[in-house]
N, C-alpha and C positions, 0 to 999 in steps of 0.2 A: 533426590534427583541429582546426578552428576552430568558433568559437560560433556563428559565424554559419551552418556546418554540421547546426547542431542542428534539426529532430530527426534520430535516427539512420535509414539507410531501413531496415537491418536492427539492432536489438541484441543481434542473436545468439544462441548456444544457452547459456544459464550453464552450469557447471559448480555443480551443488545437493547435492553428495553433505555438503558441510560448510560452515560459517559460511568458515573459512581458503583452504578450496578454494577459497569463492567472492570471496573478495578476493584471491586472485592472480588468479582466469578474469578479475577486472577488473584487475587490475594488466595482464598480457599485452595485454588488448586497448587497453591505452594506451602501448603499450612505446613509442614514436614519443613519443608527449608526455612521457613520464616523461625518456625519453632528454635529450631537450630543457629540462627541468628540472633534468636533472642537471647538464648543461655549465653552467649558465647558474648552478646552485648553486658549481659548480667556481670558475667565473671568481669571482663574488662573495665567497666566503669564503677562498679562494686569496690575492687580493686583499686582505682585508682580516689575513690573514696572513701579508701583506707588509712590515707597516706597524710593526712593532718591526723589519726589518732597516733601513728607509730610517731612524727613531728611532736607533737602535743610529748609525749612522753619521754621522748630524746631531752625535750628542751627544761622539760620540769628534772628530770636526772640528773641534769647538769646541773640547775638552782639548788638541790637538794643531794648533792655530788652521792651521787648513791653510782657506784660503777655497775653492778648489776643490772638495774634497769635501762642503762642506757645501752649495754648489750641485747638487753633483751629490745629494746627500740630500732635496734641496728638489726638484729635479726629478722625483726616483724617489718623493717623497709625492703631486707632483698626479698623475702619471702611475698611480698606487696610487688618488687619485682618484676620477679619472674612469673606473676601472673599474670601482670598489667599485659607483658609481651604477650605471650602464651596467647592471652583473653583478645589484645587488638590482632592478634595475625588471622587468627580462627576466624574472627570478625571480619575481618578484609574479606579472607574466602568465603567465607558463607553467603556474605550480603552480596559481593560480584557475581557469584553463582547463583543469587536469588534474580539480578539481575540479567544476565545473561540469558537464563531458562526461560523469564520472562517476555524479553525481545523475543526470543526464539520462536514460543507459544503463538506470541503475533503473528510472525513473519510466515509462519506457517497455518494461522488461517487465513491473512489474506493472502497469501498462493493458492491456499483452497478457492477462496471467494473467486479470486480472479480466474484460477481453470473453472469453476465453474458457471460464470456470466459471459465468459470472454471479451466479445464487441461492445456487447449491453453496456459492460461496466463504465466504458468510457462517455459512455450514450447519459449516462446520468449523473457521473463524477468525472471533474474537470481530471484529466491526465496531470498534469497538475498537483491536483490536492492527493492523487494517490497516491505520488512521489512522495509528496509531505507526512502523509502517513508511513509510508513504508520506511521512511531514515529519521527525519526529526522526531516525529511522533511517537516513534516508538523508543528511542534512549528515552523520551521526557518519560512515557510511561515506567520504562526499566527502571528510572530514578527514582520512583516515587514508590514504588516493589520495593527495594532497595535499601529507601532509607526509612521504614516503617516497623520496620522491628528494632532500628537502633533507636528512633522514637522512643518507642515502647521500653526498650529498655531505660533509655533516659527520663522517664517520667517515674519508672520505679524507682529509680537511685534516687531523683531527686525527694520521694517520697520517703524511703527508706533515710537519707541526710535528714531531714526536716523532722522524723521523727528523735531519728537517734540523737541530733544536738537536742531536740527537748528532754528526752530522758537523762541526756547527757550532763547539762546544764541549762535548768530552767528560764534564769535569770537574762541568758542571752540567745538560748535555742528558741523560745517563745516569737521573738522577734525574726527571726530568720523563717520561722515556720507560718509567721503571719504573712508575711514578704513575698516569698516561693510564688505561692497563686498568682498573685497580683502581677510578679515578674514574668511568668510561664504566658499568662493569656492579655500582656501589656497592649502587644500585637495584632490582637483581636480585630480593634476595631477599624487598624489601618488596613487590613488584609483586603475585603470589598474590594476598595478603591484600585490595590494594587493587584489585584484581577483582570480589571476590567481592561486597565493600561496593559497588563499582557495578552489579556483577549485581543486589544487593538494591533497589539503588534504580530501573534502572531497569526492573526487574519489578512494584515500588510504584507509580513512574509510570506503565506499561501499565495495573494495572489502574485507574487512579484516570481514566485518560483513557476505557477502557473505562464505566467511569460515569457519566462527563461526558456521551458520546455518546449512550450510553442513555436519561441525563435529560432531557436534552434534545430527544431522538427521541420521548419520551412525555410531554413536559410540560402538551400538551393533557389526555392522560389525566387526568396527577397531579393540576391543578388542579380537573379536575371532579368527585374522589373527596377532594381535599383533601390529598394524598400531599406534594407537590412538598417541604415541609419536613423529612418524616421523608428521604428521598433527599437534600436538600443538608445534613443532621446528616451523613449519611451520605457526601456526596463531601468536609464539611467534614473528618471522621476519616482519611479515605483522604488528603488532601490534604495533614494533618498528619502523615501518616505517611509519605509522601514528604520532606518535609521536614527530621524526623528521619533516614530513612537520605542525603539528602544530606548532612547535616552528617557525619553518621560516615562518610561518602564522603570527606567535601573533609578532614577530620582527617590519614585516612592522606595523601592526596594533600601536606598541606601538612608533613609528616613527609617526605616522600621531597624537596621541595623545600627541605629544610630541610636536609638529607642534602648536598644537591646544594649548597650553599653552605656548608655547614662543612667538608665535606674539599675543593674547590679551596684554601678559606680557609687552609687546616693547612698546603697543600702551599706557598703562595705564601709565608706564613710561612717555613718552611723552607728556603724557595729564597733568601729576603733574608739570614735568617741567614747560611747555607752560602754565599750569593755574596760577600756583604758581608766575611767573617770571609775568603777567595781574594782578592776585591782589596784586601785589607788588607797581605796577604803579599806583594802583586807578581804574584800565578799567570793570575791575567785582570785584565782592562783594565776600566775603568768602562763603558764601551761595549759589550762583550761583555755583562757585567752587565744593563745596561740594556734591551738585546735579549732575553735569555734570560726577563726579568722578565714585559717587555713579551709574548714570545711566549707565556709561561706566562699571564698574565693574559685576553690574546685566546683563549685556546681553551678559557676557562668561555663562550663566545659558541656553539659549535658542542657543547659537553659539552650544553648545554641542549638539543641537539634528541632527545637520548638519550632525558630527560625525555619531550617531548614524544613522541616515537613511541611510546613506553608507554604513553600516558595516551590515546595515537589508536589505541591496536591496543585497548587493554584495552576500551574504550569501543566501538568498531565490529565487535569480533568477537560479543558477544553482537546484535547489531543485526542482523548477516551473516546470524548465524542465524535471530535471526525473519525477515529477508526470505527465507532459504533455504525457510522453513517453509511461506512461504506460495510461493512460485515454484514449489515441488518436489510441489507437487498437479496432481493430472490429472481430466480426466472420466472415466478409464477405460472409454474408449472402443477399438473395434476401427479398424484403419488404413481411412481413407477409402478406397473403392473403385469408389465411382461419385459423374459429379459431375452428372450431370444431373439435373433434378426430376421426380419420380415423381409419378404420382396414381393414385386409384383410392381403396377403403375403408382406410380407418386401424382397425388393428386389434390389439389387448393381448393376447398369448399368456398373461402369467401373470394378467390378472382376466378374459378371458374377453369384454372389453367390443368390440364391433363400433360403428362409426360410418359408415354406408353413402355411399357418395360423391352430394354434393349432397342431403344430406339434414339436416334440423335436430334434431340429437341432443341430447337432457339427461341428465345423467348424478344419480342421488340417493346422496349418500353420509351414513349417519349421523353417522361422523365429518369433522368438518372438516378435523380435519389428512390424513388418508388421501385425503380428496377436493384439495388439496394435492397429495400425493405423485402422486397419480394424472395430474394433470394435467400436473405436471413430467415424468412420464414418459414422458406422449403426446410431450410436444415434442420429449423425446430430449435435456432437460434432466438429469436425473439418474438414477442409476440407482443401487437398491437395495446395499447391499453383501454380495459372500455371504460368506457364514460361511466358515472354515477347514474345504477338504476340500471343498464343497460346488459343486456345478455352476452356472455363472454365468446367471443367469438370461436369457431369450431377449428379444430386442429386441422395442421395438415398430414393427408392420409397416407400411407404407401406401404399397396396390398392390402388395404381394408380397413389397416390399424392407424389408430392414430401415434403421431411422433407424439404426444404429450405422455401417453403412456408405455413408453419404452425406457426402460434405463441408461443412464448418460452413454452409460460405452458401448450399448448397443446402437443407441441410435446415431450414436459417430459411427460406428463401422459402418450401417445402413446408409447414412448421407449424407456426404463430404462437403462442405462449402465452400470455394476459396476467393477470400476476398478481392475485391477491386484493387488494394494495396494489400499486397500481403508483404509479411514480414519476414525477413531471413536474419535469422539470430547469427552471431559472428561461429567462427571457425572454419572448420577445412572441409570442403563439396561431400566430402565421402562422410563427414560428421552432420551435414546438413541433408543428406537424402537417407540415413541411418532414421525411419519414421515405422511403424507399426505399418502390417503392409501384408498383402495376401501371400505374397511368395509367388505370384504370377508372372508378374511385371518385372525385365531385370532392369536396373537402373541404367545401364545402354539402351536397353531401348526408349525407356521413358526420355531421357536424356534428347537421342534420335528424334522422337516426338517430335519434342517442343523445340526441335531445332536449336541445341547449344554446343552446335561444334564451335560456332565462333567465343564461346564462352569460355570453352576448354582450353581453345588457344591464347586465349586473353590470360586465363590463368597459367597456364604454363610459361608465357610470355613474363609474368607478373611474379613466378617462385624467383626467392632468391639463389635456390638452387638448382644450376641447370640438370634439365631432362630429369627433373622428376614429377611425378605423377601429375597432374590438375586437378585428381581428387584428392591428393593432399594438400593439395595449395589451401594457406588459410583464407576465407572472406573475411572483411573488417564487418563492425557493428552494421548490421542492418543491410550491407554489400553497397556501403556509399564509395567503394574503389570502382561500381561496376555500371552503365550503364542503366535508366530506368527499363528500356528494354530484354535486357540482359538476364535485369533482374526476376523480371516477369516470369522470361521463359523458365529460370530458373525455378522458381515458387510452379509454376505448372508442371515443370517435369513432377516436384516430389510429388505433387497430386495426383501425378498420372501413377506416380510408382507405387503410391499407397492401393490404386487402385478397390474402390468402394464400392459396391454393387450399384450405387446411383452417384454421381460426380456433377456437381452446381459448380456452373465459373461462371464470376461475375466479368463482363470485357475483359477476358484474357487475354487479347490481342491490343488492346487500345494503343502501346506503348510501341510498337513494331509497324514498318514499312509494308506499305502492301504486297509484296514480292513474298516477306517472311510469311506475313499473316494467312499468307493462299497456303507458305509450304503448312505450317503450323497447325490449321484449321484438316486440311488431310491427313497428317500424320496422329492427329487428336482422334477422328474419326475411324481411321484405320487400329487404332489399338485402342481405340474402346468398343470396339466392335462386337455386339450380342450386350454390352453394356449398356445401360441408362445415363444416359447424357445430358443435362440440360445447360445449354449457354445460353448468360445473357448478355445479347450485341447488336448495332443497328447497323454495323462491316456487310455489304453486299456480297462479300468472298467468303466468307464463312457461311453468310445464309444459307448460300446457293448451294452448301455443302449438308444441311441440316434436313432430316426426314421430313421434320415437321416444324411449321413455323407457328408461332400463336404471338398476334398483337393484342398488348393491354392498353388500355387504354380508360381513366377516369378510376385505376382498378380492377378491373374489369377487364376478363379477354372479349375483345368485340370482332374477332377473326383468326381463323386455324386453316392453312393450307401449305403448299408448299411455298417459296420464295418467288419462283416469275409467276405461279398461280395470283398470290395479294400483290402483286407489281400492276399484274393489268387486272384486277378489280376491285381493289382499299385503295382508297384515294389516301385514306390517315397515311395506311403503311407505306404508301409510297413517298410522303410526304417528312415520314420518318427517314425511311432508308437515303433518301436523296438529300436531304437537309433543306426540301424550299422551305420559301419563309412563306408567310401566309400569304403579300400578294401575289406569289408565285402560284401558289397554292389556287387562289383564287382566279387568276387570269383567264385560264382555258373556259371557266363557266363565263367571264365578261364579254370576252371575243364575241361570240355570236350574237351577243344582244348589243355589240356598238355596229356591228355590219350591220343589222336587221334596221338598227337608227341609221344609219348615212342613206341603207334604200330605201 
């Protein structure tokens, strides 16, 4: 696999049962690259494990002035050389590239996850920790891809050292060979502990980014309630508290590195004594010496990567798991079974709500959030969880069929949802109404619709460049240059331009003046006209424009007529659309029974 390969056409099925499961499912699906890293670690640390024998023999050439050999030592160092090079460049590229494809592989199933959850995802994962996955989480994971074939290599070499100084020289290889182990898994036992201090931290980090996001996402809010400083007291505490648990992080960390340089230190001591005190007697040659020194000194080079893949696994296995966490959700959904697009009436089996085809439906719900749910449920967005034991609730229908058994992209064409806040990605009007779309609707009109001439002019007003277009004026992130109203009508025209055989809007109108809201609510009805419409609104301007009205209630539709039909006879709905409060609500049944007391 090359970079330039990227992105992947498939990234496959993870393996989600575990954070470890799921960094082998990536390790396997890189076995080629890794392969490829390994040789390439081989040659290179081989190579430079070479370089106390060509040493060793230089230095005995010279005790033993033999000029021959000592060319032939000067030869076997460039030739040691130009491997070493060779062997670390390849390595560079191989391992970055193992890393790269890795991230990649991520990045592009949680885009999958996320197109395919949409709203859910957030419903169940803090905004937040998906951040956290999607930038930190995923280099920790790339890291540990990364540095697991130079591992591998490192533990061959140091295998392959440990043997050759014993066959080499008994007397002193012995010792270094007994050593090796002991130094490799010295680390062992600090590892736990220095886990768990990184679990601490970066579970401190998660949430502290989780607040960041937040604050950020609501700083309009905060600033217009005055809030935004009690929130940054508060991401200031969160932020200090990440801070302390990385120090009690990098402690231990700096204890095992510490570790890792006082017993090579012990043993090389050792080895000069104990060599020194042999070629004192005659039993080896200085040369030998020198080699055995030199080969013991080289292989703190590859003991380090010991280190390192500890501090890459300790680090990316919790990471594995949030990403696992969030990967490992579904819509719970039944297997698609039809992929063609149905019409006909869109219909709710468990509230009972009918939406007749090509008809302009309003839907009234007291609560906002259940008007919400409801809405997500028309689109076949989410679905209720059942309880333990309990029969899974019936889809919703439209034309007969149920949305669970439609394929994703059929049943988006079939029924459009658009959220209460919907989102406008940055760039230019003409980039943001460029959406999948019948060809019916021209973007003038939809535009017309929802009433965004004052939008146009705001943007044109807003180009740096005079008198050009307002659909190429850019919007910033999210269209925070532009009114919440503005923005609305915006997000509704694209809906109207995608034009869906059936179109769910949640309070399209909430953010707009009643002036707009009457034009916006006719010009919605006039170009969805022969269309399936359903809104949900408790706006008396809009009602009175709707074929059909249905109040929910507990649930439940507990009322279907027209708008001044449930006015004079649903007390609820009247109670909805008017805003009384209950003793308002209540007074008109009181009156008659305090006259009936005073006569």
């Amino acid at each position: 696999m090359h970079i330039r390969d990227l992105p992947f056409s498939d990234p496959g099925d993870p393996d989600v049962r575990s954070g470890p499961r799921f960094l082998l499912w990536l390790g396997r699906n890189q076995i080629r690259g890794q392969l490829k890293s390994l040789f390439w670690g081989l040659l290179h640390q081989c190579s430079i494990a070479g370089y106390p024998l060509a040493v060793g023999l230089a230095v005995q050439a010279v005790v033993d002035r033999s000029g021959g050999r000592l060319a032939l030592a000067c030869g076997l160092t460039a030739l040691l050389g130009v491997l070493t090079a060779l062997g670390d460049a390849m390595l560079h590229r191989a391992a970055v590239t193992n890393w790269i494809t890795a991230a990649a592989r991520i990045q592009q199933l949680l885009s999958r996850k996320t197109a395919e959850l949409g709203s859910l995802l957030t419903r169940r994962v803090a905004a937040g920790e998906v951040v956290a996955v999607s930038t930190g989480d995923v280099e920790k994971i790339g890291w540990f891809v990364e540095a697991l074939s130079r591992f591998l290599a490192a533990a061959t070499v140091l295998v392959v050292i440990s043997v050759g100084l014993v066959l080499y020289l008994p007397s002193l290889g012995v010792l270094v060979a007994v050593a090796m182990p002991f130094l490799a898994l010295s680390v062992l036992p600090l590892l736990p502990r220095a886990t768990r201090r990184a679990d601490v931290q970066r579970e401190k980090g998660g949430r502290a980014t989780e607040l960041a996001s937040d604050t950020v996402a609501g700083l309009r809010v905060l600033r217009g309630i005055g809030g935004e400083e009690l929130f940054l007291d508060r991401y200031r505490r969160a932020s200090q508290e990440v801070r302390e648990a990385a120090v009690h992080s990098a402690r231990m960390w700096s204890l095992i590195s510490a570790v890792q340089v006082l017993l090579p230190g012990a043993l090389l001591l050792a080895l000069v004594v104990h060599g020194a005190a042999l070629a004192r007697d005659g039993r080896i040659e200085v040369g030998q010496l020198v080699t055995v020194y030199s080969a013991a000194t080289l292989s703190l080079f590859p003991l380090r990567h010991f280190e390192e893949i500890a501090m890459a696994y300790s680090f990316s296995r919790p990471s594995a798991q949030r990403a696992v966490r969030v990967l490992s959700l579904s819509r719970n959904t039944r297997p698609a079974t039809v992929d063609t697009v149905p019409s006909g009436d869109l219909y709710d089996p468990v509230t009972g709500l009918l939406a007749p085809r090509g008809a302009f439906t309003a839907v009234v719900c007291g609560d906002p959030d259940e008007a919400g749910r409801l809405a997500e449920r028309l689109g076949g967005h989410a679905r209720p969880e059942a309880e333990a034991g309990a029969p899974e609730p019936p889809s919703v229908l439209l034309g007969g069929v149920p949305l669970d058994e439609l394929e994703p992209g059929a049943a988006r064409t079939a029924v459009l949802v658009q959220d209460k806040d919907p989102v406008l990605l940055s760039g230019t009007l003409r980039e943001l109404l460029d959406v999948p779309s019948s060809g019916q609707v021209a973007a003038s009109a939809a535009l017309s619709a929802a009433q965004c001439d004052d939008v146009l002019a705001a943007l044109a007003q807003a180009s740096p460049e005079p008198g050009r277009e307002p659909m190429d004026t850019r919007i910033t992130e999210r269209g925070r240059s532009l009114s919440g109203g503005q923005r609305q009508r915006l997000a509704l025209a694209r809906s109207l331009l995608t034009d869906p055989d059936t179109l769910v809007l949640d309070e399209p109108t909430s953010a707009v003046d009643s002036h707009t809201e009457a034009r916006v609510a006719a010009g919605v009805k006039a170009l969805r006209a022969d269309r399936t419409t359903v809104v949900f609104s408790s706006s008396p301007l809009l009602l009175d424009l709707a074929d059909r009205v249905a109040l929910v209630h507990g649930g439940t539709v507990v009322a279907v007529g027209t708008h001044r039909e449930l006015m004079r006879t649903e007390e609820r709905y009247r109670a909805v659309v008017t805003r009384e409060t209950d003793d308002e609500t209540a007074a008109p049944h009181e009156a008659p029974r305090e006259i009936e007391e005073r006569a």
